[in-house]
Each structure stands twice: as structure tokens, then as C-alpha cells.
C-alpha positions as MATLAB code, in Angstrom:
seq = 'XXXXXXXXXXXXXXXXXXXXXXXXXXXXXXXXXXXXXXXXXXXXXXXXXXXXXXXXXXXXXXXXXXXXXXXXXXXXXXXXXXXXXXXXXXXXXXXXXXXXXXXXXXXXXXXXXXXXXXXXXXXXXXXXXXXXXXXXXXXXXXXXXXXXXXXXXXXXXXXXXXXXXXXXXXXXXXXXXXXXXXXXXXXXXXXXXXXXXXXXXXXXXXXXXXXXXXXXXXXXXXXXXXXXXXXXXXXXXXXXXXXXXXXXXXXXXXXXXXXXXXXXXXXXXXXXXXXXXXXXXXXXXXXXXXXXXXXXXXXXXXXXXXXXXXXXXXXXXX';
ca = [
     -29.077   -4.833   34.855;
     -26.890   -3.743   32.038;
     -28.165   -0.519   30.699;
     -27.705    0.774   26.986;
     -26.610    4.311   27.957;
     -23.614    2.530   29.830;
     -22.739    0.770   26.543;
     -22.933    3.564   24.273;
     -20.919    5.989   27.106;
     -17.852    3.288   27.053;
     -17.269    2.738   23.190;
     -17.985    6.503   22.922;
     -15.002    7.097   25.467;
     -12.948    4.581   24.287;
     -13.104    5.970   20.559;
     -12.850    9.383   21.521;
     -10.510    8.546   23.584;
     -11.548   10.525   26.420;
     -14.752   11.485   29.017;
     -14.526   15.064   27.227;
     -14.511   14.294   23.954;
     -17.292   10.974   24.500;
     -19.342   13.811   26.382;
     -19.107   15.682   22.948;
     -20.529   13.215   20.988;
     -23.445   12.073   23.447;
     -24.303   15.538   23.856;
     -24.215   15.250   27.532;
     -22.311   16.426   30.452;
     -18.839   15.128   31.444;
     -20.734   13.835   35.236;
     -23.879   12.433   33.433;
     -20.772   10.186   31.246;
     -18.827    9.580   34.044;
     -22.228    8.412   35.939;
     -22.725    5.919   33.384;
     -19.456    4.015   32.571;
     -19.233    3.602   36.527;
     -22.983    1.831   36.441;
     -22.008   -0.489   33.705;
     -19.242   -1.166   35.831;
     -20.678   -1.715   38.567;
     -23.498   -3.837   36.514;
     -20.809   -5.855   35.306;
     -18.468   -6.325   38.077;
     -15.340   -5.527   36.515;
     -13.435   -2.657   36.147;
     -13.645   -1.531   32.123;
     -11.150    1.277   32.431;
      -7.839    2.779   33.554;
      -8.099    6.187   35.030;
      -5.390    8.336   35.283;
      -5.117   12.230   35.315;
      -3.572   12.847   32.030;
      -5.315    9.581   30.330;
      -7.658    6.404   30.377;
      -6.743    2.911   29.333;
      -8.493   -0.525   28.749;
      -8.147   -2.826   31.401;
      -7.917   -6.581   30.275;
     -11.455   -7.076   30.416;
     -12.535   -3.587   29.100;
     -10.124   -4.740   26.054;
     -12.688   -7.903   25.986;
     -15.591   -6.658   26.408;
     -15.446   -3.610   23.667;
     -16.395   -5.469   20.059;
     -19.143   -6.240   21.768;
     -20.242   -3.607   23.005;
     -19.237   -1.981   19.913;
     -21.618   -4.436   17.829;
     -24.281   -3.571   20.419;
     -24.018    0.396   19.872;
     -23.859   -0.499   16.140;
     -27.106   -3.024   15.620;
     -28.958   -0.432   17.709;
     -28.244    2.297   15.722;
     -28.888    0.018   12.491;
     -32.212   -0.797   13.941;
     -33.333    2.754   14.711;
     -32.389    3.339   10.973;
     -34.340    0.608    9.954;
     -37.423    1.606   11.611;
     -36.605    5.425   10.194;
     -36.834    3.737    6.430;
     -39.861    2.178    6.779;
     -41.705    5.865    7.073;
     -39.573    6.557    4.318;
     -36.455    9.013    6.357;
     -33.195    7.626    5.287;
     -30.982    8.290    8.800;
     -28.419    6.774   11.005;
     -24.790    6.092   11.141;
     -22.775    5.067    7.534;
     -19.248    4.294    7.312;
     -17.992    4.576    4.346;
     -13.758    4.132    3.508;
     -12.441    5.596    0.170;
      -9.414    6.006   -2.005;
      -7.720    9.141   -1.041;
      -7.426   10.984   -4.453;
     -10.223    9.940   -6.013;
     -12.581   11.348   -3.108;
     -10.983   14.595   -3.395;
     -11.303   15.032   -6.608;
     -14.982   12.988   -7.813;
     -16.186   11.502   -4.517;
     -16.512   14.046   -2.069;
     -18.404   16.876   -4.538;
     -21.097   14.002   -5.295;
     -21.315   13.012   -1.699;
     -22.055   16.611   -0.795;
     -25.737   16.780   -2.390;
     -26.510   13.352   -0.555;
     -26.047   14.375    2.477;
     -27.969   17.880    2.181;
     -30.829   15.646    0.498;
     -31.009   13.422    3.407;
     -29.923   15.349    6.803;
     -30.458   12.756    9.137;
     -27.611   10.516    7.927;
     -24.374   10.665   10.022;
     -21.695    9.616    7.772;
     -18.463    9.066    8.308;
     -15.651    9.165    5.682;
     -12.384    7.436    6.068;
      -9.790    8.471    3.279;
      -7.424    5.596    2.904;
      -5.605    4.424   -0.058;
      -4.324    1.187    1.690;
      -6.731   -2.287    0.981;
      -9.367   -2.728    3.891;
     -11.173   -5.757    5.340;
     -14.274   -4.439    5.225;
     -15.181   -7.991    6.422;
     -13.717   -6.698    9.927;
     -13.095   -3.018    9.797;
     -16.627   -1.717   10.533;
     -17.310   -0.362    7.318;
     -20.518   -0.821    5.849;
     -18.679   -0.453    2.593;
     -15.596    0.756    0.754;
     -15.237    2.846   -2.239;
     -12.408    1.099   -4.306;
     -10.773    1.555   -8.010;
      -9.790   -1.685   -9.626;
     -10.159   -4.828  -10.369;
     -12.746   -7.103   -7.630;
     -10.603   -9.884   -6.677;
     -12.046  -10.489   -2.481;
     -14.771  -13.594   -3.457;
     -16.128  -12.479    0.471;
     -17.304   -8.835   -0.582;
     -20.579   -8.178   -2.295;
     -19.784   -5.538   -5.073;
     -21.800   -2.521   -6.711;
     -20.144   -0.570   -9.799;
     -20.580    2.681   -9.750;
     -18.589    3.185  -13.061;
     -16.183    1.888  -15.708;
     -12.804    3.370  -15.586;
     -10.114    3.386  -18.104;
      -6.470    4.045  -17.242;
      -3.896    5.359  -19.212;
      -0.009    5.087  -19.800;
       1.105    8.045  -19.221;
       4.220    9.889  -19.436;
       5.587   13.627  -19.520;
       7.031   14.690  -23.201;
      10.343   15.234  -22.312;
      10.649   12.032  -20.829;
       9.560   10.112  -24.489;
      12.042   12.931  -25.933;
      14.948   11.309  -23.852;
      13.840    7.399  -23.706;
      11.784    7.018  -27.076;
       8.011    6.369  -27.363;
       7.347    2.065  -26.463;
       5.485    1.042  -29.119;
       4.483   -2.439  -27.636;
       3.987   -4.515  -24.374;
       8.328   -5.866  -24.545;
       9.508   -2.396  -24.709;
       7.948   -1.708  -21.609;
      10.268   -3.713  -19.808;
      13.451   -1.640  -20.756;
      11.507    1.457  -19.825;
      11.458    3.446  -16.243;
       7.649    2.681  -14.578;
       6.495    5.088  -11.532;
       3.899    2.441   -9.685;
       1.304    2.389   -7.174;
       2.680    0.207   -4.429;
      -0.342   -0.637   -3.105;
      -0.637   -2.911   -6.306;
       3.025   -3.805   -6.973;
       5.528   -3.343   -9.730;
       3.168   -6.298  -11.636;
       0.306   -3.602  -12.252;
       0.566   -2.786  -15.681;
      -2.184   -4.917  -17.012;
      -3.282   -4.758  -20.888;
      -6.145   -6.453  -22.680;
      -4.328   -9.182  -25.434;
      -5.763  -11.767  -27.855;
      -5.150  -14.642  -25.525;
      -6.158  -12.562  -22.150;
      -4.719  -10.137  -19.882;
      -1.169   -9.908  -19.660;
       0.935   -7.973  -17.007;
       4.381   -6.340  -18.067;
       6.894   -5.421  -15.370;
       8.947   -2.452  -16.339;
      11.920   -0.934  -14.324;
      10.797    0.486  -11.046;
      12.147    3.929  -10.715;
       9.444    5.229   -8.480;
       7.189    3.990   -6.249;
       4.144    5.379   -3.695;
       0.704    4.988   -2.598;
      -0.838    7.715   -3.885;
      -2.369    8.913   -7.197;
      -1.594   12.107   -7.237;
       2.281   11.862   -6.207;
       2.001    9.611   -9.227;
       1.035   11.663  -11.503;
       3.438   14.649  -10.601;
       6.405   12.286  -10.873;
       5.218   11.546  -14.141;
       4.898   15.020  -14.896;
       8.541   15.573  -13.643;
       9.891   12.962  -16.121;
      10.587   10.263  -14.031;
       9.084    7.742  -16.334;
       6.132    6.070  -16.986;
       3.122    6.141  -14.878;
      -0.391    3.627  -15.494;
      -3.352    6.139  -13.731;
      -6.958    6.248  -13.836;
      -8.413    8.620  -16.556;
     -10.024   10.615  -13.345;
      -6.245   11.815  -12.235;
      -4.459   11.632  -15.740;
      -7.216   13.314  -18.026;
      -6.847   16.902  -16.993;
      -2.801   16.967  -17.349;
      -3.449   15.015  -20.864;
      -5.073   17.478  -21.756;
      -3.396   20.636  -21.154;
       0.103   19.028  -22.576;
       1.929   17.861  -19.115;
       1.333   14.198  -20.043;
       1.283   12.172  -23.113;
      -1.068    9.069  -23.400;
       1.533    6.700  -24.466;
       0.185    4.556  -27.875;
       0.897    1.317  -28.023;
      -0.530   -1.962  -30.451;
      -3.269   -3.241  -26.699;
      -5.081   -1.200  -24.013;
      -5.148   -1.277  -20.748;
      -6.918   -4.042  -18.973;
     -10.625   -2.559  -18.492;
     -11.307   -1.744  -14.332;
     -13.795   -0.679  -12.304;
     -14.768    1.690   -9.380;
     -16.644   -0.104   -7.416;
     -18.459   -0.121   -3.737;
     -18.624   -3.191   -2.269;
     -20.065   -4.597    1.420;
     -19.193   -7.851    3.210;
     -21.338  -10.956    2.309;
     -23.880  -11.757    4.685;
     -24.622   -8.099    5.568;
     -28.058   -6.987    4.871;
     -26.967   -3.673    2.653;
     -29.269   -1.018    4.554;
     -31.465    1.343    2.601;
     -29.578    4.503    2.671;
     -26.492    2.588    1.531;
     -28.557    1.412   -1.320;
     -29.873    4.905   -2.150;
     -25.664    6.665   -1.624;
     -25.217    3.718   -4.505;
     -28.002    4.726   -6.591;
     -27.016    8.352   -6.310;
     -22.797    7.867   -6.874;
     -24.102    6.137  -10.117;
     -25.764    8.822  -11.551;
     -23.730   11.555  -10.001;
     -20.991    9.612  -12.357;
     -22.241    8.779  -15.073;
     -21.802    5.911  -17.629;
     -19.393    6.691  -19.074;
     -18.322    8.842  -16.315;
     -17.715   12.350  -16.775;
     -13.966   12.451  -16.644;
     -13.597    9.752  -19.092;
     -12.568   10.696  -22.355;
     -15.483    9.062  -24.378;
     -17.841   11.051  -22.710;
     -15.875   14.037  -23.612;
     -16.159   13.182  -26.799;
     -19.117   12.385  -27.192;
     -18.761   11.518  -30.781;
     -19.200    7.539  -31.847;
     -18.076    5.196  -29.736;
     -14.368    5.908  -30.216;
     -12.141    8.633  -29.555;
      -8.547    9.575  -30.315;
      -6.075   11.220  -27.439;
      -3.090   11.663  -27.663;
      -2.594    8.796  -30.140;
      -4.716    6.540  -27.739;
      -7.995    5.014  -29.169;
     -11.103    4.244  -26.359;
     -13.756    1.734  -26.863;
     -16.750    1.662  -24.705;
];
């Protein structure tokens, strides 16, 4: 018979990639491990793994048999939750995967009070700025800023977010200011190439219209962004939670122009079909108010004046 401390002792190895470290995790000793991969073995009839001195491998049917044993582990552990949030505990494992910058900077200090609140969850963080399947990854959700364009994921805002075009002073000194959406296409554009050179969206009369300007620069990450912007490199479209502090101390310029920026969204969002647990639900309910609407780093809610505010030469609606 196929035992469930056999399961959870092989995915355990395989992700930790060793008896040690799997031995770590379960709490238990490296021979009570060992003891139990070779009974699911031997319950199986197949060989799972490779064992060498230095390292341990999949065999071809151990490379079979793991998403299902990983499922296994995981609807267990889901179930235990379950039962935990009926008496009103939220606990178990979450997986959450998130934008690299934007956890560093907003993400991870709301997280923090979450997770003192409720003790029992074990949640992992995966800081990623490229797009995930959550459909296939194992996430029970991803944190994402932008606009929700996957018609398979299930999505939750957590808050509006308004970007800005951005550049350094010296740079407008050198090139001249744009003052509308065609002379951004003779102008230098730092982009985030996880969207393309096509990302510089802005809100029109007759809809959204993108505007491809000379790539000078490009990279996956916000903050790289923003520094080359900073450097004078050119022009830079970022998120009001990375531009607004160098906006405001003078190292970038909010760039007028006659339209705004197409309006986005941070957003968590889950695969359809999956039953959103509880404590997912509650980390949603919490990032929402930990945020804001508007959020905290937005300039409207520094302002808190009206329902407009003037940076830079840049005018905000709500």
C-alpha cells in the first residue's frame, strides 16, 4: 500500500534536491527519509530515483510519477487548511509569485503584518518579473502590475496605478520637452522588455493608442529603469510606486503632454476553476487595505486636495 509519508518524502527530496535538505523540511532524520522513499519504492515497484554519492536524479518513471505526487502533497495540505478555516485558523501552504521591485518596495512591508497576524500560514514568495502561467506553475496566485489580458485567470485588484513619463532634466535640456503622442516617436524610450518597445499606452478620444519611440534602452526591471532614466538616457513610462519618490526630489521630470497614460492595475489573480482558499481571500482583503484606494504612493493621495493634482506639469484624475 502506497503510504502518504512516502509521497511527501519524494517531492520533498526532489525539490530540495537532496535527502539532507528534504530531511530539513520534514523535520525528520536523514534514515527515517531514506526509510520512506525506499517503501514507496518498493510499494510501487519501480525505482523513483538515481543515487549517487555526490547527487540524486529522476529516473524515467520518478520523472512520471512526480506532478502527481506533487498534486497529492498539495490537495492534502489544501485540505488540512480547509479543515483549519472552518474553526476559524487561517494555515497551510500559499504560493504566491510577485513583481520583483514592486515587492521590495510596497509588497513585502504589507505582507509582513499578515503573516505575524496569522502564524500558521507557510508562505512562499517567488520574486519574478518575467509573465507566469499560474495556470501551471503551482501558484495559487500572482501579484502582477498591468493591464489583465489572460481570459483563463480569475483577477482581484488590489489597486489602481498610474504611470508616468518620465525623464531626467538634463535629458529634456538636450532633446526638448514632447509635447504630444508624434513627438514621441523621434524621442529616445528606455522600456520594460517584458512588455515590448509597443508599451507606451495613452488614454485618446477614440481609445487607447500605443506610440513606439526609439529604443535606446531596454531591461526587465523597474528599478534599472528608472536609474537609466535618471542617467539621461531618455525616456522611461514607470509606475507612480518606482517614479514618485525621484519626481519628487528633482531626479525626474513627469513629462506633460496633451493625453495620459492608459489607466492600469495591480492586480492578484488565480487560475479559473480553482476554488480561491480562505487565507488567500483574507492576504487579498488585507493587500487592499494595506494599499489603499488611491494607494499611498500615488500622487492623488498625496495630495489629497480635490480630485486633481498638478506634478510636475502632469494633471491626475481619479
Amino acid at each position: 500500500m502506497i503510504r502518504i509519508e512516502g509521497i511527501a518524502a519524494f517531492v520533498a527530496t526532489v525539490e530540495q534536491g537532496s535527502i539532507s535538505g528534504a530531511a530539513r523540511q520534514l523535520r525528520l532524520s536523514k534514515s527515517v527519509v531514506s526509510e520512506r522513499l525506499a517503501e514507496l519504492e518498493r510499494s510501487l515497484g519501480s525505482a523513483l530515483l538515481h543515487r549517487t554519492t555526490r547527487k540524486l536524479s529522476l529516473t524515467e518513471d520518478g520523472t512520471a510519477f512526480l506532478p502527481r505526487a506533487q498534486r497529492i502533497t498539495r490537495d492534502i495540505a489544501e485540505a488540512a487548511a480547509d479543515i483549519a478555516e472552518r474553526r476559524g485558523t487561517l494555515s497551510g501552504p500559499l504560493r504566491i509569485a510577485a513583481p520583483v521591485t514592486f515587492a521590495r518596495l510596497h509588497l513585502g512591508p504589507a505582507l509582513y503584518p499578515f503573516l505575524k497576524e496569522h502564524p500558521e500560514i507557510q508562505l512562499t514568495l517567488d520574486l519574478d518579473d518575467r509573465r507566469i502561467d499560474v495556470a501551471s506553475s503551482g501558484h495559487d496566485a500572482i501579484i502582477r502590475h498591468g493591464i489583465i489580458d489572460d481570459t483563463r485567470l480569475v483577477a482581484w485588484t488590489l489597486a489602481k496605478s498610474h504611470r508616468l513619463l518620465t525623464a531626467s532634466a538634463a535629458y529634456l535640456s538636450e532633446h526638448g520637452t514632447p509635447q504630444t503622442l508624434e513627438d514621441l516617436r523621434h524621442h529616445r524610450g528606455i522600456f520594460y522588455t517584458n512588455r515590448g518597445a509597443a508599451d507606451w499606452r495613452f488614454r485618446t478620444s477614440s481609445g487607447p493608442v500605443s506610440i513606439q519611440a526609439r529604443a535606446m534602452f531596454g531591461v526587465n526591471n523597474g528599478d534599472m529603469m528608472r536609474d537609466a532614466a535618471i542617467s539621461g538616457l531618455g525616456l522611461a513610462m514607470l509606475p507612480a510606486f518606482i517614479a514618485g519618490p525621484a519626481v519628487k526630489t528633482g531626479e525626474l521630470v513627469a513629462v506633460p503632454l496633451d493625453v495620459e497614460p492608459d489607466e492600469e492595475f495591480l492586480y492578484m489573480a488565480h487560475a479559473q476553476g480553482r476554488n480561491p482558499s480562505a487565507k488567500l481571500r483574507a492576504l487579498r482583503e488585507h493587500l487592499q487595505r494595506a494599499f489603499g484606494n488611491p494607494p499611498y504612493w500615488d500622487p492623488i493621495f498625496a495630495a489629497a486636495v480635490g480630485d486633481k493634482l498638478t506634478l510636475a506639469g502632469v494633471r491626475f484624475r481619479d
